[in-house]
Structures are given as structure tokens and as C-alpha cells.
C-alpha positions in Angstrom: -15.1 -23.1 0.7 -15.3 -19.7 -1.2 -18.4 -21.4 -3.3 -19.9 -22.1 -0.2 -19.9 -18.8 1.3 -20.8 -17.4 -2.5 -23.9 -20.0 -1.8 -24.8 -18.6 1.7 -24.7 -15.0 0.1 -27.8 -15.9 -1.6 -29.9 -17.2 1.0 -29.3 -15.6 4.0 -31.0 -12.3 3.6 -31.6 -11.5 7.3 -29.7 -12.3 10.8 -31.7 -11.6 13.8 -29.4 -11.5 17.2 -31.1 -11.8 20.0 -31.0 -10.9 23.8 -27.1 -9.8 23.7 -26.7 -6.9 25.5 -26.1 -3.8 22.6 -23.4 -1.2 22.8 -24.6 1.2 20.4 -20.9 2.8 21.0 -23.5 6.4 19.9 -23.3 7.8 23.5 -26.5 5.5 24.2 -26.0 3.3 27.4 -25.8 -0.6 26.4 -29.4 -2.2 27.0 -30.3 -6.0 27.0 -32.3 -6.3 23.7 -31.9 -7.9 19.7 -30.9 -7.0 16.8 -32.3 -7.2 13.4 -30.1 -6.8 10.2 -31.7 -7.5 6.8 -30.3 -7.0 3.4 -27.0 -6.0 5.2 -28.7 -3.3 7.2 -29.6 -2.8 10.5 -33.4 -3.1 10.0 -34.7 -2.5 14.0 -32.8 -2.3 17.7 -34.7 -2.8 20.6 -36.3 -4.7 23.4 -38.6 -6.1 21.0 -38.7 -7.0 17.1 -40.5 -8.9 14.8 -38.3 -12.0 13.8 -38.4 -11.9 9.7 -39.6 -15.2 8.1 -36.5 -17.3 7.4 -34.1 -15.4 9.4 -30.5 -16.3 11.0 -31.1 -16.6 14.4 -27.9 -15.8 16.6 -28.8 -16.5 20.6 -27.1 -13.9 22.3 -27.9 -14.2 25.4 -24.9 -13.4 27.7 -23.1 -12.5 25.2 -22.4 -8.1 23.7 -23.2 -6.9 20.4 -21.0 -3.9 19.4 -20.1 -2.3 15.9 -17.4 -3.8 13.6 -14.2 -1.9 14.2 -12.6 0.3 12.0 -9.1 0.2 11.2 -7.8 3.9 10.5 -4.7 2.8 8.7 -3.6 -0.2 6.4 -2.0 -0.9 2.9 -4.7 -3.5 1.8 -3.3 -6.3 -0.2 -6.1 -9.0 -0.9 -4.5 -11.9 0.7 -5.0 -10.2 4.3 -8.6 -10.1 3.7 -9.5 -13.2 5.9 -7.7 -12.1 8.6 -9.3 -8.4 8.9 -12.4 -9.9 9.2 -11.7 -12.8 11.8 -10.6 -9.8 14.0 -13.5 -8.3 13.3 -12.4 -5.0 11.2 -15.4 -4.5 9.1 -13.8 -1.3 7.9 -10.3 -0.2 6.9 -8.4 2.9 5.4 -5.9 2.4 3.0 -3.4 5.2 3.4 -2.0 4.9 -0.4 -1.6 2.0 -2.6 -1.1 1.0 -6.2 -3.9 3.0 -7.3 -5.8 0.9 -10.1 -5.5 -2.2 -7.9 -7.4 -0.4 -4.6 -10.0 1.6 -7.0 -10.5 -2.2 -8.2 -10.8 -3.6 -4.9 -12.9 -0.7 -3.3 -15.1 -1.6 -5.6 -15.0 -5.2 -5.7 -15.8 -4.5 -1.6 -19.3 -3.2 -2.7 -20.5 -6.3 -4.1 -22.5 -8.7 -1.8 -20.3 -11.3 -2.2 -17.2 -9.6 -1.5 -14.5 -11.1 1.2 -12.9 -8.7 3.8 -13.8 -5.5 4.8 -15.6 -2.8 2.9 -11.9 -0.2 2.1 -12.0 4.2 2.6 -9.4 4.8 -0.1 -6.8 7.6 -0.4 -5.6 5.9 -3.9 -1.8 7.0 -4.2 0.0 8.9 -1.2 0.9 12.5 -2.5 5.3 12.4 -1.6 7.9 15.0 -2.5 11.3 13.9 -4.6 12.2 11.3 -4.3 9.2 9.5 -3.0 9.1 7.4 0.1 7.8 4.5 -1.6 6.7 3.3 -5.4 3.3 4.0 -5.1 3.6 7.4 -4.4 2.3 10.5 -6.2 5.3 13.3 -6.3 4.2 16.8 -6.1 7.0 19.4 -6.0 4.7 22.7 -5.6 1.2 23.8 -5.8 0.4 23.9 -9.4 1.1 20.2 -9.5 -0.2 18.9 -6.1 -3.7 20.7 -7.0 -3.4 18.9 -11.1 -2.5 15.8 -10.0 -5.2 15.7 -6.8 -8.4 16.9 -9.9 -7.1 12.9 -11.4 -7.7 11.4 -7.6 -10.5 13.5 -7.2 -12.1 12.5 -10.5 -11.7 8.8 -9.2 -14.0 9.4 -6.1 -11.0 8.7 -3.5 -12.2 8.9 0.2 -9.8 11.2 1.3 -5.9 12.5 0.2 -3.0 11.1 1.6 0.6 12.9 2.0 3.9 11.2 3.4 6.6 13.3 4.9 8.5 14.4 1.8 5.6 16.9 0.3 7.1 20.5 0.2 5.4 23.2 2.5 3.8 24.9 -0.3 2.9 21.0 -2.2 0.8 20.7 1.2 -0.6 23.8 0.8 -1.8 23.2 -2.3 -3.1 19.6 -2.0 -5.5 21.0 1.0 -6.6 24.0 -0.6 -8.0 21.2 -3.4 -8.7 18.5 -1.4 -10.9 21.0 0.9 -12.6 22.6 -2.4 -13.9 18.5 -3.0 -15.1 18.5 1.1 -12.2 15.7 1.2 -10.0 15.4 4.5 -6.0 15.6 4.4 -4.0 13.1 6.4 -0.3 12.6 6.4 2.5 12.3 8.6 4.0 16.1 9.7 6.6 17.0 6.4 10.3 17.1 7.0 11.2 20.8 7.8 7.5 22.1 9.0 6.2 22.0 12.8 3.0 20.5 14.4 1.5 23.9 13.9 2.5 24.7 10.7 1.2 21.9 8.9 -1.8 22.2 10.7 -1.9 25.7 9.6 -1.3 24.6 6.1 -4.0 22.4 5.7 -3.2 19.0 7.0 -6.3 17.7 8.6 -5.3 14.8 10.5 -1.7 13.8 11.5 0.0 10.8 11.2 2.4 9.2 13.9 3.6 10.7 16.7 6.6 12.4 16.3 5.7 15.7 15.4 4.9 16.1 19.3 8.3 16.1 20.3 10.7 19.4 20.9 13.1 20.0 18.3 16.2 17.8 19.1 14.7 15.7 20.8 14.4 11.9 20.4 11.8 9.0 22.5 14.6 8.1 24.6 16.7 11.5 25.3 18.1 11.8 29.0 15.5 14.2 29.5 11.2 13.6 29.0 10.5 15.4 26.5 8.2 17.8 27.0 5.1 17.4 24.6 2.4 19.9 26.1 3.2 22.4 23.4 1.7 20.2 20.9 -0.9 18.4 22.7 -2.6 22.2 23.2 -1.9 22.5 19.3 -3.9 19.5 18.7 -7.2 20.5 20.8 -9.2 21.9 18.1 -12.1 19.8 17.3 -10.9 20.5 13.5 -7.9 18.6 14.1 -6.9 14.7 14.9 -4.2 12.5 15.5 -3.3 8.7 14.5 -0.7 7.5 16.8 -0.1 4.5 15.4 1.4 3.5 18.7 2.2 -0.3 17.4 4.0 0.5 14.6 6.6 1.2 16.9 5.6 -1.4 19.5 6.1 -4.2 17.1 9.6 -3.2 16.5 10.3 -3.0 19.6 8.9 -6.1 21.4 10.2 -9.7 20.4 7.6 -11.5 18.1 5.7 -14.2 19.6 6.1 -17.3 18.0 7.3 -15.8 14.5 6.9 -19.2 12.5 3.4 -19.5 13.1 2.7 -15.5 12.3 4.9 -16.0 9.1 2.4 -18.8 8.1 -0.4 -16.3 7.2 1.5 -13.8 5.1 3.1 -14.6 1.4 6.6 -15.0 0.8 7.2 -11.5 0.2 5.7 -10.1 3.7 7.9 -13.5 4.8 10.8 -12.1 3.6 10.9 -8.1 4.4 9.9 -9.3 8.0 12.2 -11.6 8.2 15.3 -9.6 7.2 14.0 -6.6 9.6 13.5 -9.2 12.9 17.6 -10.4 11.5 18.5 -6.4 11.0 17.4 -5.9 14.6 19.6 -8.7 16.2 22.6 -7.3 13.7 22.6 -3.9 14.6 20.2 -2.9 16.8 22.7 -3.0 20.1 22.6 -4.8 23.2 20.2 -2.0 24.3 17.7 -2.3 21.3 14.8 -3.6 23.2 15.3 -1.3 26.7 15.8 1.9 24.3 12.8 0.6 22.6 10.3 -0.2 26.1 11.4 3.6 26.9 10.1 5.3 23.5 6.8 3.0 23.6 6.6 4.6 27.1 7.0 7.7 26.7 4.6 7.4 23.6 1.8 5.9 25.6 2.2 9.0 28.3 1.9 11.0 25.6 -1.3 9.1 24.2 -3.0 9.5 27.8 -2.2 13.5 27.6 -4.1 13.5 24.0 -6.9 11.8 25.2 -6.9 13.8 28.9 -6.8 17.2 26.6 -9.8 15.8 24.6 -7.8 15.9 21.2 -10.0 13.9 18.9 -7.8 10.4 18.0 -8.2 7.6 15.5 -6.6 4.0 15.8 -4.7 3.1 13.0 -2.4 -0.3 12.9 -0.4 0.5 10.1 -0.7 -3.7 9.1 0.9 -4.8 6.9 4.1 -3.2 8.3 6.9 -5.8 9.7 5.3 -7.8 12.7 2.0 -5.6 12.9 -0.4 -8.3 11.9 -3.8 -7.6 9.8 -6.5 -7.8 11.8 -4.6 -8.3 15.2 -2.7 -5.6 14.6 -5.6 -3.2 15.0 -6.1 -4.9 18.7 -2.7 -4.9 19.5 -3.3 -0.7 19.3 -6.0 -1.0 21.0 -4.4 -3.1 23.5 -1.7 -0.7 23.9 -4.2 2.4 24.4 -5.9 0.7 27.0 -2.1 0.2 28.5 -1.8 3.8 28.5 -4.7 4.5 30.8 -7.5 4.9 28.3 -10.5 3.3 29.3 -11.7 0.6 27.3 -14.8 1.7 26.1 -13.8 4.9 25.3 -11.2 3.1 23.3 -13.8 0.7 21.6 -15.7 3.8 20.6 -13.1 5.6 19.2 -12.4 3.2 16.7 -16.1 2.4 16.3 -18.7 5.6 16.1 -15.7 7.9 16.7 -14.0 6.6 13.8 -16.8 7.2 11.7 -17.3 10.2 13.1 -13.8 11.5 12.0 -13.7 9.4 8.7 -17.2 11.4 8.1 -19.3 8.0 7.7 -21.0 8.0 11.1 -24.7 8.3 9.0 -23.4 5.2 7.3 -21.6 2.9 10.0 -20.0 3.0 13.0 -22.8 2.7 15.0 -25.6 -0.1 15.6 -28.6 2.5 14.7 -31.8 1.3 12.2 -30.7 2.2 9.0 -27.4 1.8 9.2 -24.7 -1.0 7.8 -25.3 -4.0 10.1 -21.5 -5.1 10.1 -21.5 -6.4 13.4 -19.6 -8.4 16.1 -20.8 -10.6 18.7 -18.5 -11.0 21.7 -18.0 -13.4 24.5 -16.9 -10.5 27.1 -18.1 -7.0 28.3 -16.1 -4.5 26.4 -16.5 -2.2 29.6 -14.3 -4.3 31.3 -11.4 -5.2 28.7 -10.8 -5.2 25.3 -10.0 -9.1 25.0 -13.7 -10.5 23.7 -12.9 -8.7 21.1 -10.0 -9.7 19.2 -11.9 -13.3 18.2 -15.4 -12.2 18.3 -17.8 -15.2 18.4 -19.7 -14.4 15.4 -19.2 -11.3 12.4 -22.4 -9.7 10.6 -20.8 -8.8 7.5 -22.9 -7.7 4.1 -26.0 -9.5 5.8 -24.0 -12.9 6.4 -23.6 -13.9 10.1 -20.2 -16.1 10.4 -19.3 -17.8 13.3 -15.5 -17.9 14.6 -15.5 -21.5 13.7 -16.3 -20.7 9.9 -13.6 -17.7 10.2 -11.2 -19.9 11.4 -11.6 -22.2 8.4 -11.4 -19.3 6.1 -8.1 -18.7 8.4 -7.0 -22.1 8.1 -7.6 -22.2 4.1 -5.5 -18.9 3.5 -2.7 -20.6 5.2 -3.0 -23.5 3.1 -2.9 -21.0 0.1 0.1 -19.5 1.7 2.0 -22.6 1.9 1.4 -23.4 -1.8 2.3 -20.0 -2.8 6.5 -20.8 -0.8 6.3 -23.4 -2.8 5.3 -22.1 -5.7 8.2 -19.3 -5.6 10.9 -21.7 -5.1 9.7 -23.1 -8.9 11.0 -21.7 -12.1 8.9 -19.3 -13.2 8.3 -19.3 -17.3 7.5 -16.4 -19.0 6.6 -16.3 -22.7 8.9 -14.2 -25.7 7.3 -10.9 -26.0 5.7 -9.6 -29.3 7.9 -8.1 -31.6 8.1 -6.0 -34.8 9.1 -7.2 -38.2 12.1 -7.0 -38.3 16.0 -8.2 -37.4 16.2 -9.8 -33.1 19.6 -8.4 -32.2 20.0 -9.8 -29.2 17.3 -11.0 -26.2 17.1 -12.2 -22.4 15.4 -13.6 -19.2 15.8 -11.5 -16.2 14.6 -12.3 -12.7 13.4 -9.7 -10.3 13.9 -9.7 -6.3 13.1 -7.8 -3.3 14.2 -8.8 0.0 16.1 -11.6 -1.6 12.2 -13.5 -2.8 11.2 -13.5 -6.5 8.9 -10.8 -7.6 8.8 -11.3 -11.2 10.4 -12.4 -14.1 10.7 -10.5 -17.8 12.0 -11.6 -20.9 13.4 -8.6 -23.7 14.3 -8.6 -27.0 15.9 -5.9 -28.8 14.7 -5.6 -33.1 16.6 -3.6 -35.7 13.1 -2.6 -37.6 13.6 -2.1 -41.3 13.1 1.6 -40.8 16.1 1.7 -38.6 14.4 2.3 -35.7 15.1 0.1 -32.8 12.6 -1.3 -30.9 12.8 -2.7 -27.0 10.0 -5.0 -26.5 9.7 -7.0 -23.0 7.0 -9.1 -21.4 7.0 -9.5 -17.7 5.4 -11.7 -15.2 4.1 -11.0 -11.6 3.6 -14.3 -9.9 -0.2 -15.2 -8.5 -0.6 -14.4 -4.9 -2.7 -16.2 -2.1 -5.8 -14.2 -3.0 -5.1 -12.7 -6.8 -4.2 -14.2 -10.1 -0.3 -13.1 -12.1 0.0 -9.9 -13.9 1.1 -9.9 -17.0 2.7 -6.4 -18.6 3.6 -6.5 -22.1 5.8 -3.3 -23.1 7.9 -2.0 -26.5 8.9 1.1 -27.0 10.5 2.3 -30.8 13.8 4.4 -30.8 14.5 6.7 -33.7 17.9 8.1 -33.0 17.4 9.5 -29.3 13.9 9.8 -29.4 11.0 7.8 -28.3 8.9 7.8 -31.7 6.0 5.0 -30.2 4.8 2.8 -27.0 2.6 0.6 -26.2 2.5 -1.0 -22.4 -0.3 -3.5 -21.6 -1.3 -4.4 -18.2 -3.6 -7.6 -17.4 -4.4 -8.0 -14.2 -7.3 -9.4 -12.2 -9.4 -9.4 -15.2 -8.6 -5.7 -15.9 -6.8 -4.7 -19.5 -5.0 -1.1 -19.0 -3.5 -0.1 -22.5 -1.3 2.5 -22.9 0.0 4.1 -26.6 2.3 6.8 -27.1 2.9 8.0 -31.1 5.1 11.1 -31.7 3.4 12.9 -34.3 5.1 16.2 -35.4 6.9 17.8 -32.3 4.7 16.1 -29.8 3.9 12.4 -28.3 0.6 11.7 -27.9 -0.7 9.5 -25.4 -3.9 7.5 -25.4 -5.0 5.6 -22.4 -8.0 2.8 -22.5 -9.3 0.6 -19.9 -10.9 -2.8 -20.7 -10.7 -1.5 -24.4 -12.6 1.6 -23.2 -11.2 4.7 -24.1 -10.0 6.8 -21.0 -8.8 9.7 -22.0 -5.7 11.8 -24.1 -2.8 13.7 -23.1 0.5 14.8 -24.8 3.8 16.4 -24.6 6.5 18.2 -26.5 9.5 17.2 -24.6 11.6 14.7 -26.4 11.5 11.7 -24.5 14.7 9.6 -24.3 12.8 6.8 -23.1 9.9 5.3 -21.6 10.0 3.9 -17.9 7.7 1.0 -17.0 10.0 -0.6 -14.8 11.4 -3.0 -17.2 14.9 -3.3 -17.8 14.6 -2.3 -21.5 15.1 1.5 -19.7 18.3 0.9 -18.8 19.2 -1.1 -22.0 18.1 2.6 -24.0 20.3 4.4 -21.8 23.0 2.3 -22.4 22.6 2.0 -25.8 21.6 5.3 -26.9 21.4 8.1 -25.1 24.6 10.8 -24.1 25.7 11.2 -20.7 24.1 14.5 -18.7 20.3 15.4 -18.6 17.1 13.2 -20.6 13.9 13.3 -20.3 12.1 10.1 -19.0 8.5 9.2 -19.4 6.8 7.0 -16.8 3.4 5.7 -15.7 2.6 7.5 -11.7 -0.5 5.2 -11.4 -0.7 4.5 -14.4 -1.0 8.6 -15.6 1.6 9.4 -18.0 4.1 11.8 -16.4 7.6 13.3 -18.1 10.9 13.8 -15.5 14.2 14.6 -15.9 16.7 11.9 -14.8 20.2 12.5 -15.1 23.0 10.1 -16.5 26.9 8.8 -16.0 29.0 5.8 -17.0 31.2 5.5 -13.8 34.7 4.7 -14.7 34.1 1.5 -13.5 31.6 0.9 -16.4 28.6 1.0 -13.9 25.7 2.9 -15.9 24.7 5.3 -12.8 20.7 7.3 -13.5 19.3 9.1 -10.9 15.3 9.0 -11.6 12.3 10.6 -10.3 12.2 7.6 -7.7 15.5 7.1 -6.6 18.8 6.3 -8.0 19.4 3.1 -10.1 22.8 1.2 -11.5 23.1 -1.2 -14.0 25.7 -3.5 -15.7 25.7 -5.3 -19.0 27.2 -7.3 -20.8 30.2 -7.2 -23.5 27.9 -8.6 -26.4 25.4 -5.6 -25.0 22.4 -7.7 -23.5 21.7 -7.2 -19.9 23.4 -8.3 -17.1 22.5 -6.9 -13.4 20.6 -3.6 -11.9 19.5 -2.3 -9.1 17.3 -0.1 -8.2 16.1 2.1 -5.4 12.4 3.3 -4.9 11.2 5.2 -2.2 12.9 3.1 0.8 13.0 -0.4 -1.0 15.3 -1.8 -3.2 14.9 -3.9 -6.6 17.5 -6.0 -7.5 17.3 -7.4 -11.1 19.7 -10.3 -12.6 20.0 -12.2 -16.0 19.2 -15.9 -15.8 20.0 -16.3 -20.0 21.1 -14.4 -23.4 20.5 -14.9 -26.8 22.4 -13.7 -29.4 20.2 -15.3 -32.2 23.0 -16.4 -34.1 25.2 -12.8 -34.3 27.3 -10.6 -32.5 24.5 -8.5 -30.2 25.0 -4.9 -30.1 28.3 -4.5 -28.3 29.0 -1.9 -26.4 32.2 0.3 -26.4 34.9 -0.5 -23.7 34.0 2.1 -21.5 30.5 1.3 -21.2 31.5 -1.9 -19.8 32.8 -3.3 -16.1 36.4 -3.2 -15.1 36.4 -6.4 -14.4 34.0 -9.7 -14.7 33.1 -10.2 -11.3 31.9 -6.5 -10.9 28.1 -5.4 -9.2 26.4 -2.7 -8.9 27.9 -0.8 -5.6 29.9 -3.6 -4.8 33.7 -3.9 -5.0 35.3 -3.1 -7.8 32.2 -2.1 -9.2 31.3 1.4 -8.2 28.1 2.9 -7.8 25.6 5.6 -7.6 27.6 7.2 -5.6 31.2 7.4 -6.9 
């Protein structure tokens, strides 16, 4: 099917709608008329056009033409792509990500054969300590937010993105710089500041709608809360707001026929929904849902004040959060604006033209205007009267290719074939090759599985070499299995141990046909770091801490710890998008024998073996946690490299924060 489209890509070069009635969504009034797009641009509107030779022709008649919608808030992941574009998002916002895979796929958006919509990019979310989630950027002050925003900046990001843990003056500091490159801040109001303040500060655009609400108060106090304080804060024409209503909605409401949803998404998504629909049953209380209808109420009055004060709002649908759908998602928060009172064409326009507007792209989209994109949707329905033509529009113009909601459903249809092979797929062993290692003596090596939410999200195999020098190398390869829409990644790592001290790296990333190399040599006092991508070199950096150890997520961390390093302080080295960054993390061995570091990201535990090879972690980041096991050890004919009796568990059947085993905490 993908050949196919890739076919129709080349020979449709112009799609001429005609006699639809056109909602230009720019403050003109709809008029009976056609549309001509050619070349993926909107080539003449009117009453009358000239037909090009050879064009689409699309009979419209009875039907409405309006913009493609714009999606003010996602975390793109590839696999969704189908299902933004059956609903008709043409455009979506990615409010941080992994930030080589979205640069990648921003750009792979560009290109005329590209699936899903076109992507307005923040890269990685800027986050205080620890971060909110792994993707994050941490900035603890100004210096640093306005250092690490020039590497964003230098990447031609869209706009910056902060999350709730950035410090006062971090926010400060990230505006000031993201205003000096004309870029827009957006962000959820930080822990500690008010509405005003972190309007004050810089923050462009807020996130959510919390912020509104008195001190103290919660959605579903005894009293209403009274919000007017904010809503006058949030007038200025300067300012918006994302409500983001159906985050909360979708918690809140019981999922309509959950197997089917579950179909579409990968056994990840699968498996985080999953356990937060059974967390909800286990303790959310008799009263979850009622509480729940009250703070969507409550929300939605306080939507309707927004938009009666004229304070300038974007939809977001914050997909792929649990139950908020890609695609429908975005008319679920449309849905519920329209519940609130809004009417629905001023809610089609706001997340059409005003959208743009906002996003600062209205002389590129947003809009059905010669000269602009000609991402279009043809519905069955008068959006003036309801919102409900539009969630399956009855054709998309997207990149100058006009599909029909039958050929959308098949691409619909495929994905969840795809996502059926890729349950079964992850219920199959998955085989990863021995990494590369130095000449030298294998002391001891391992297969360890990796799991989130109780799925399979990769498998590594280490090895541990007594070089000839003796050094000690840590070497480890590690495989991230294929998804519905992207290949595996593959991340070869080894880093060299000279009594404490890191002396060399070098981490390899391969991932949709992108090679990220990263080498680190201590030469002198310092480690110097050289980056390439693609075998292209990228750029330098060094430092003259002494690094204890290099993080890349692989277990081989924890093994350095374990094995070489003192309780107290050490200095940590690890990749924040892929940019080399040195932290302090902090180290105990729990009476217990649970290895206990506290990180950048979050605090992480580990076990191991007598013999000295790995046996179980885990791992907090941001608010997820990785859970890490060993599935085999290899001794290589010798004795390992045994640890001492009170680096090791009380007792055999001990876990990381479980009985009898201790953990972060103790």
C-alpha cells in the first residue's frame, strides 16, 4: 500500500475541488465556489477557475471545504502517523521529544512523500531536577537554560518548551533567549510561581489549566473556585492558553470499547494504558468518576470565561497520553469546547487560522488563501452547525495528494495489521548479538532484558574485559525492538576504566538509517569529546571533571559503580539528547546490599550477583520507571569478579525496594 501511495505522489500534481462550499476560517464568510491546489499549494479560490490539464477532480458539491486542523499538542511517535491524518490533523506540535528522532522526522515531513502531518517542533522539553520525563532538558539557572537553548536554537526548533519543574530564574532565562531568536515559550505554570509571574517571566503560552485556580484550591473543592483573577491575567493579546481539557476528560470518562482503541497503538501505548484504566478501578474510589464529571465541569466553565474574556486559546490533545487517541483526540477537545458553550465555528477556527495565527504560521497555513499550503479537508456536514463532519472527513488534501476516507481507512486498517504483528512480535525472544570488545581477558558477561509497564523495551548483552593495560573495559550492545512504523535501534557502547576514572568511550547509535557516534579520550587532565553524525563530524567539547563513569542507559553504569567507585559523591557523564553533559550523582550500598545512586534523572537501585555480573535494577526517570533483569551469565570458564560480602543482598530472593531488599529510600 505505501508503494502505491509513493506511486500516486508522482502523478498527481494537482487536485481541483469543486463547488463545495469554502470556509476560508480567515474572517471571510464561506461562499459556494472550487478550489485549486497544485504542487501542494493552493493555486486559485473562487467562483471560477481554470481546471489544470490532468487534474484530481473532487465533486464537492453539497459538501464544505475547510483547512486541515492543527493539533497544538502531541508527542509524535511515527506509528500514530495514519491516524492524525484520517482525522484530518494536517498539522501537529510536538511539545518535546527524543530530540534526534523529531529533528529526523520534521524533516522527513518535508519531503513529498512523507506520511502524517507536516510536525512544529520544540525538540527536548526544558525541566528542572529531576526531570519530569527522560526526554527532558534540565536547566537549574539562567546561565544554563540560555547555553543549552543556543544547541536547540542552532537546530532550527519551532518554539521552546518547559515542564513544570524549571526554576523561576531557569524560566527567565530560557525566555530572555528564546525571545532574542523571535521563538515563542510554552510550558505548563512551574511549581512555586503564579499565573502572573510566569507570565511576567517570560512564558508565552501556558499549558493546562491549573494555574487558574486560587491557591488551595482543587477542581472539586466544596466551594467553585473562583478563577476571574486569572482569566483577566490572561487577556493580553501577548498571552495564550492550551487547556488541554481532554487530558483530563479521558481520565475521567470510561473508555469506549477499549479493545478496539488498544488495536491501533503498539504494545507499549497497550501497556501504560492499560495499567492506568486498572490503577483507576484499584484506587481511584467509588467516587472516581463523579469527582472526575465535577473537575471536567468546572474546567469547561472556566474554558467558556476564557473564550467570553477574548483570551487568545489553542487546542491541544495532548495524544498520545493514556486514552487520548491521535487524531480523535484532537476532536474529542474540540468536542468538549463545543460542550462548554463555544460555538463551533469559532472553535474550528481556533484550531485552524487561529492556530496559525498563534503558532506564527498563518502566511504559511491555516487558512485556504492562494498561495498557501493546500492541506485540506472535505467534509460531509456544515461545520457551523457541529463539529461532527469533521472527525472522518470525506477526503484529505495533503502534500498535493487528495485521499479519500476509503483509502485512509485502508491505511487505518494496515497500521492495525502492523500492530498486531508487532504483540506478537514482543511475546518472541528477542536475540541480540555479543558486543565488540578489546583485546584482552572476558571476565565475566550477560543478557539483560529491559521493561516498562511490564512490556519488553529492549534487550542488551555486556561483557566486562581485563585489557592488558589493566584497564577494564565495559562494553554492551543493546537492542530496541522495530515498531509499527520504524525499524530497531541498535546502540553499541564501551567505556575503559583506569582506576576510578573514565580514560575512553565510544557509544554508537543506529537508528532509522541515522549513525550518531560519540568518543570520549582523556588526554592530560581533560576528556575530550567528539561527536559525528552519519560519519560527519559535528562538533567538540571537553571537560576536566573526572568522570567515574559514563551513562547511556546501559547497565554497564551500575556494574562501574559497583565495581569501582567509593561510596559518597562521582561525577557521571551522560548524553541529554545526545549532548554530552557532566552531573553529580551520589552513591550508597544499603545494608541490605542494594547499590542505591541518585542521578540527574531520578533515583536508581540495583543488585548483582555473588560472582559480580548483573542481576536486577531499577530505575526511575522523570515519572516512569525502568525495570531491568538478567535472563543469562557467563563466567567464561572463571570465577567473575566477585564482589565483597557487603556489596551483596542479604538474602537470595531480595529486589530492589522490595522485602528484604531495601531501597532508595532506606
Amino acid at each position: 500500500m505505501h508503494c502505491l501511495a509513493a506511486n500516486l505522489l508522482l502523478l498527481l500534481q494537482a487536485v481541483s475541488i469543486e463547488g463545495g462550499t469554502i470556509h476560508p476560517m480567515d474572517g471571510t464568510a464561506p461562499f459556494v465556489g472550487d478550489v485549486v491546489v497544485v504542487d501542494g499549494v493552493i493555486a486559485s479560490v473562487g467562483a471560477e477557475t481554470v481546471r489544470p490539464e490532468g487534474a484530481k477532480v473532487i465533486d464537492a458539491e453539497g459538501l464544505h471545504v475547510v483547512p486541515g486542523l492543527i493539533d497544538g499538542m502531541i508527542h509524535h511517535d511515527g506509528e500514530h502517523d495514519e491516524l492524525y491524518l484520517r482525522a484530518g490533523v494536517v498539522l501537529a506540535r510536538d511539545l518535546g521529544n527524543d530530540l534526534g528522532r523529531v529533528i529526523i522526522a520534521r524533516a522527513r515531513r518535508g519531503r513529498v512523500d512523507a506520511v502524517g502531518p507536516r510536525l512544529f517542533i520544540s525538540g527536548a522539553v526544558l525541566d528542572g531536577a529531576p526531570p519530569v520525563t527522560t526526554k527532558a532538558v534540565v536547566v537549574r539557572n539562567a546561565a544554563e537554560a540560555e547555553a543549552k537553548l543556543g544547541r536547540l536554537i542552532d537546530l532550527r526548533v519551532d518554539f521552546i518548551s518547559t515542564h513544570a519543574g524549571i526554576s523561576g530564574e531557569a524560566l527567565g532565562g530560557a525566555a530572555l533567549a528564546a525571545h532574542a531568536a523571535g521563538l515563542k515559550l510554552w510550558g505548563p505554570v512551574p511549581r512555586g510561581l503564579s499565573l502572573g509571574e510566569s507570565y511576567t517571566l517570560g512564558l508565552d503560552g501556558v499549558v493546562g489549566l491549573d494555574a487558574f485556580l486560587p491557591d488551595r484550591f482543587g477542581w472539586v473543592a466544596d466551594e467553585v473556585p473562583d478563577t476571574s483573577a486569572g482569566v483577566k491575567i490572561a487577556t493580553s493579546p501577548q498571552r495564550f492558553v492550551m487547556p488541554v481539557i481532554n487530558a483530563v476528560a479521558a481520565r475521567v470518562q470510561v473508555p469506549e470499547d477499549p479493545a478496539t482503541t488498544l488495536e491501533l497503538m503498539g504494545p507499549h501505548y497497550v501497556a501504560q494504558w492499560t495499567a492506568e484504566l486498572d490503577a483507576r478501578e484499584r484506587i481511584g474510589g467509588p467516587d472516581y468518576y463523579q469527582r472526575g464529571a465535577l473537575a471536567l465541569s468546572r474546567q469547561r466553565e472556566l474554558l467558556a470565561d476564557l473564550f467570553g474574556a477574548g483570551v487568545r486559546l489553542l487546542p491541544g490533545s495532548g495524544a498520545p497520553n493514556p486514552w487520548v487517541v491521535p487524531g480523535d483526540g484532537l476532536h474529542d477537545e474540540l468536542a468538549s469546547w463545543v460542550a462548554a458553550g463555544l460555538p463551533p465555528e469559532d472553535v474550528l477556527r481556533a484550531s485552524t487560522y487561529g492556530a496559525a495565527q498563534i503558532l506564527g504560521v498563518s502566511d504559511k497555513c491555516g487558512s485556504i488563501t492562494a498561495g498557501l499550503l493546500g492541506d485540506l479537508c472535505v467534509v460531509s456536514s456544515d461545520p457551523r452547525q457541529g463539529l461532527g463532519g469533521l472527525r472522518r472527513p470525506r477526503w484529505v488534501i495533503m502534500r498535493g495528494v487528495a485521499l479519500s476516507a476509503e483509502a485512509l481507512d485502508l491505511r487505518v486498517e494496515d497500521l492495525r495489521k502492523r500492530q498486531a504483528e508487532q504483540r506478537i512480535a514482543s511475546l518472541k525472544e528477542l536475540v541480540v548479538d555479543a558486543p565488540d570488545v578489546p583485546e584482552g581477558e572476558v571476565l565475566i558477561s550477560g543478557v539483560v532484558q529491559t521493561e516498562a509497564y511490564g512490556q519488553r523495551v529492549g534487550v542488551e548483552r555486556y561483557s566486562v574485559v581485563k585489557r592488558p593495560d589493566g584497564q577494564t573495559s565495559y562494553c554492551s550492545l543493546a537492542l530496541v525492538p522495530a515498531s509499527a512504523s520504524e525499524g530497531a535501534s541498535r546502540i553499541q557502547f564501551q567505556q575503559t576504566i583506569k582506576g576510578k576514572v573514565v580514560s575512553g568511550f565510544d557509544f554508537l547509535l543506529e537508528s532509522q538509517g541515522t549513525k550518531i557516534a560519540i568518543r570520549g579520550v582523556r588526554v592530560g587532565g581533560q576528556l575530550r569529546v567528539e561527536r559525528r553524525v552519519d560519519n560527519q563530524f559535528l562538533d567538540t567539547s571537553s571537560t576536566t571533571d573526572p568522570v567515574n563513569l559514563v551513562d547511556s542507559g546501559s547497565v554497564t553504569a551500575a556494574l562501574i559503580a559497583a565495581h569501582h567507585q567509593d561510596e559518597g559523591p562521582l561525577k557521571a557523564l551522560y548524553f541529554e539528547d545526545l549532548e554530552p553533559a557532566v552531573v553529580s550523582w551520589s552513591y550508597e550500598v544499603k545494608p541490605s546490599g542494594v547499590h542505591a545512586l541518585l542521578t540527574g534523572e531520578g533515583p536508581l537501585v540495583a543488585l548483582f550477583r555473588p560472582d559480580g555480573g548483573f542481576d536486577k535494577m531499577e530505575r526511575t526517570r522523570g515519572n516512569g520507571v525502568i525495570r531491568q533483569h538478567a535472563t543469562s551469565t557467563d563466567l567464561h570458564g572463571g570465577a567473575g569478579i566477585p564482589l565483597p560480602p557487603e556489596r551483596l543482598p542479604a538474602a537470595p530472593d531480595s529486589s530492589p525496594g522490595g522485602e528484604g531488599g531495601g531501597g532508595a529510600g532506606d
